[in-house]
C-alpha positions in Angstrom: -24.5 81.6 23.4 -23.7 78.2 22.3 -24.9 78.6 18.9 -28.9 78.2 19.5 -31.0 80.7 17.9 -32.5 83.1 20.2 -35.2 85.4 18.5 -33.0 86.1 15.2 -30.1 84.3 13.3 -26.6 84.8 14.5 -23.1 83.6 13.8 -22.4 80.1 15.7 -19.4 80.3 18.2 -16.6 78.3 17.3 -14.7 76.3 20.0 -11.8 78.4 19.3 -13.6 81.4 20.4 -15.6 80.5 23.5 -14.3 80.3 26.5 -16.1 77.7 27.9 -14.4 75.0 25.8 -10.9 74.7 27.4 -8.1 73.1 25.0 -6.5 70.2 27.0 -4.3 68.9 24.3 -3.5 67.3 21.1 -2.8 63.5 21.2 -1.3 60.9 18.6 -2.9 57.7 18.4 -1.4 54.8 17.5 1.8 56.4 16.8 3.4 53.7 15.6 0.7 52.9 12.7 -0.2 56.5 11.9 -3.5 55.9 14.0 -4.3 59.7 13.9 -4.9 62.3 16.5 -7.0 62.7 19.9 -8.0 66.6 20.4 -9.4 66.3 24.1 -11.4 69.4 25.1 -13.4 70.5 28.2 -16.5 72.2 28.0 -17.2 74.4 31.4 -21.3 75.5 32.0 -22.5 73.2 29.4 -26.1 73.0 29.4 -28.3 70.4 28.2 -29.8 70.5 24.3 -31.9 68.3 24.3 -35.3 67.2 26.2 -33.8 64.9 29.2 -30.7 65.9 28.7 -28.4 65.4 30.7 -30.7 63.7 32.7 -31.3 59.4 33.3 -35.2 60.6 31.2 -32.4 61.3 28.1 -33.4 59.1 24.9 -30.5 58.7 22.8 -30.8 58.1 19.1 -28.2 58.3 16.6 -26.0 54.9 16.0 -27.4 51.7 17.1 -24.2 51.1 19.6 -25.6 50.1 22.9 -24.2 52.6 25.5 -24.7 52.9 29.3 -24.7 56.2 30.4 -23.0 56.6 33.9 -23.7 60.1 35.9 -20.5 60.1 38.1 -19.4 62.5 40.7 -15.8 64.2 41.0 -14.9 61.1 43.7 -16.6 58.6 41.9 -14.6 59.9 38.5 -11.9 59.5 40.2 -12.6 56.2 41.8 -13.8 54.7 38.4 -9.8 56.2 36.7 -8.3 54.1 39.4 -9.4 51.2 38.8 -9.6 51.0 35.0 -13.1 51.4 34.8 -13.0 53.3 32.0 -12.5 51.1 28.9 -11.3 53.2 26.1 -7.9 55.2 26.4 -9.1 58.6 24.6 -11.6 58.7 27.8 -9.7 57.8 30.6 -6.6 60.5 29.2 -9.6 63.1 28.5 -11.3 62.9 31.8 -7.6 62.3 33.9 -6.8 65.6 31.8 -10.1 67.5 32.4 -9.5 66.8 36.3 -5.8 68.3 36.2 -7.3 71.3 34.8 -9.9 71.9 37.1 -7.9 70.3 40.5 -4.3 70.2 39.8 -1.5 72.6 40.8 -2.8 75.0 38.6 -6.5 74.5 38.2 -9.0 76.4 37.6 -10.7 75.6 41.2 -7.4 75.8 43.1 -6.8 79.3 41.5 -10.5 80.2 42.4 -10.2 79.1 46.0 -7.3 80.7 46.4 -8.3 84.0 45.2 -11.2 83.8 47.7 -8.8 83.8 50.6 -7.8 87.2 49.7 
């Protein structure tokens, strides 16, 4: 699963084919100036990679783009949405999107928790 070798080579999943990434939309950017497209997805049981990941002992490497990584919980998420705190517009629509999913009328939680009342 999730495309790491386990014991002998296999063929990588695709997004399109495992369930745990969940399509939440395809978005135009910068409509006006032909800006391109935002594909938001969410990714359910996702498991760290990498040594520390997911974790405040994660190294990053890669580009040289000072980042602060933030480990939120659902209330905090949605604390930090109200108020702006999230700087760039493809991550405030992804998250706001990922937490309809999971939470809103429909969601995956609500379904779950009402299914458990049967």
């Amino acid at each position: 699963r999730y495309g790491l070798p386990i014991g002998e080579a296999r063929e990588v999943p695709t997004i399109e084919l495992d369930a745990d990434w969940i399509f939440l939309g395809r978005y135009r950017t910068a409509a006006n100036r032909g800006g391109g497209f935002l594909y938001s997805y969410l990714l359910q049981n996702a498991i760290p990679l990498v040594p520390g990941g997911g974790t405040v002992n994660y190294g990053g490497t890669g580009d040289g783009e000072s980042q602060e990584i933030l480990y939120l919980g659902e209330e905090e998420m949605m604390t930090a949405l109200g108020e702006g705190r999230f700087q760039e517009i493809k991550w405030a629509a992804t998250i706001s999107l990922a937490m309809l999913h999971l939470n809103g009328p429909n969601g995956s939680r609500r379904a779950a928790a009402v299914g458990s009342d049967k």
